[in-house]
N, C-alpha and C positions, 0 to 999 in steps of 0.2 A: 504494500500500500504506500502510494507516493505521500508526499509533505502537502501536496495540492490536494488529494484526495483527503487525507485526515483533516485539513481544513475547513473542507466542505462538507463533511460532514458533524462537525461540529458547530452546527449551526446557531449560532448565541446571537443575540438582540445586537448591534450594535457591532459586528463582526464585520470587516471587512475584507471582501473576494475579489479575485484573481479579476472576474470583471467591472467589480466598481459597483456591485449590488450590496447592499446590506445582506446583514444576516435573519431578516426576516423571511426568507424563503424568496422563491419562484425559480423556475427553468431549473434543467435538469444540471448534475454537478457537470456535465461534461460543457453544456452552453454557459454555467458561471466560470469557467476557468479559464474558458478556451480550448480546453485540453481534448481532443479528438481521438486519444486513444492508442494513437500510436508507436506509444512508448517515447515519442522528443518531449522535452519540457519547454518547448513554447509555445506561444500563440497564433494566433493566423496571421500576426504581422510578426513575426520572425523575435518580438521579446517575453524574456524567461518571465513565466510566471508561477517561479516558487515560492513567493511569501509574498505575491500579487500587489495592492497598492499599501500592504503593511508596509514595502522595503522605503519608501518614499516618506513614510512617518520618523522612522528611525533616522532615514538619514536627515527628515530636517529636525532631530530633535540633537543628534550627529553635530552639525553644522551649527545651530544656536550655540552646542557648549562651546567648540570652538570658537565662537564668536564670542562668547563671553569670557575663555581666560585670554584672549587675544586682550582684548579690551581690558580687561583687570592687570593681566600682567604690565601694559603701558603705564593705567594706571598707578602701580602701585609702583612702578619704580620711577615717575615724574615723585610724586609724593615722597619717596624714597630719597630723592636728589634736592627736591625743594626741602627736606628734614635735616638732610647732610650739609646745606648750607648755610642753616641758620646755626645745628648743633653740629657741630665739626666730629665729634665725639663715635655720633653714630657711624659713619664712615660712607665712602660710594656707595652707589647700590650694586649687588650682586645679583646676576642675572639668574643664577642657579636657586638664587633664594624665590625672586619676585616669582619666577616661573610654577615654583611650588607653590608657592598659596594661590597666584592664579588658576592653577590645574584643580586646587582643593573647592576654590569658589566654583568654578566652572561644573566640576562633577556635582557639587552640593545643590546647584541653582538649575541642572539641567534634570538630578531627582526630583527637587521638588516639583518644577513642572511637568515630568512625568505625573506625578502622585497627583497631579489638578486633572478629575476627569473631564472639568471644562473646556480645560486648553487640548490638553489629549484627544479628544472628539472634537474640537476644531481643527486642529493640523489632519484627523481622518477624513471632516470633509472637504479640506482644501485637495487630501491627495485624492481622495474621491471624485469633487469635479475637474480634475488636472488628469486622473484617467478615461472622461468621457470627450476631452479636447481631440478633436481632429487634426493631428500634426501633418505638414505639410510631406510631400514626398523627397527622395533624394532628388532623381528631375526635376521636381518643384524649386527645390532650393536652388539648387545649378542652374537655372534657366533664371529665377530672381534676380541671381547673381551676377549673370550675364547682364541682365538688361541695368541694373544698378550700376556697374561699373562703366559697361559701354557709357552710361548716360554722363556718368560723371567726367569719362574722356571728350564726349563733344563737349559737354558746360565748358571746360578746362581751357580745349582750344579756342571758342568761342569768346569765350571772357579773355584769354591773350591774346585774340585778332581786336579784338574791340579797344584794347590797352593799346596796343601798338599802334592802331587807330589815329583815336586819342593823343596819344604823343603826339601822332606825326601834324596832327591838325594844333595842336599845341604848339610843336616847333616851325609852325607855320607864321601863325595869328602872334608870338611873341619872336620869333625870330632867334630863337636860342640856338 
């Protein structure tokens, strides 16, 4: 029994599936997964869906702590430097130091928001509707790209004929 399979059927209130459906039921486990059977673990668009839009909760709950010993560890070693220059005593700041108690805020502050089932079931229905988005194709994007960049090459020469233009009607009219 795959990890997709035991997921779906453990069907709890508030569960979030491989497709982006709650856990209150409907469609068979094989149309909430994706999963057709075949023994691959992806999707019909070619991504893994082993811990389905759970994996996109973790990683932004992942990404906030880093963003918050990121942000503390700064913190505390400006704090650290502005202490060391009034008390000479305390000394530079050590980066080995600030880094730990960052890591300790960071894990502390990223449990506790775990533990808020408020915040927790909003980051699930943020990955929830970011799984029902229709992302663009690779062609899609390549063909964007194309016409994006063509575009910006005529504005480019466009706006340097019109410069040069301009000079020349400039070193006309003032005679420079």
């Amino acid at each position: 029994m795959t990890n997709e399979t035991q997921e779906i059927q453990n069907d709890e209130p508030g569960e979030i599936h491989p497709s982006g459906a709650s856990g209150a039921g409907g469609g068979s486990p094989a149309s909430q997964s994706g999963h057709d059977g075949d023994g691959d673990d992806d999707s019909a668009d070619g991504a893994p869906v082993q811990m389905g839009l759970q994996r996109f909760v973790f990683a932004a709950f992942f990404a906030a702590g880093i963003l918050v010993a990121f942000v503390v560890d700064k913190v505390v070693a400006v704090g650290w430097y502005r202490l060391s220059q009034w008390k000479p005593i305390v000394g530079e700041p050590r980066d080995d130091v600030t880094t730990a108690i960052a890591a300790v805020v960071a894990i502390v502050a990223t449990a506790w928001a775990w533990s808020q089932a408020h915040i927790r079931s909003l980051i699930e229905e943020v990955a929830s509707e970011l799984g029902q988005v229709t992302w663009p194709s690779k062609d899609d994007v390549g063909r964007s790209t194309v016409v994006v960049v063509s575009t910006t090459i005529l504005a480019t020469v466009f706006f340097a004929m019109m410069d040069a233009l301009w000079r020349f009607l400039t070193n006309l009219v003032y005679g420079a």
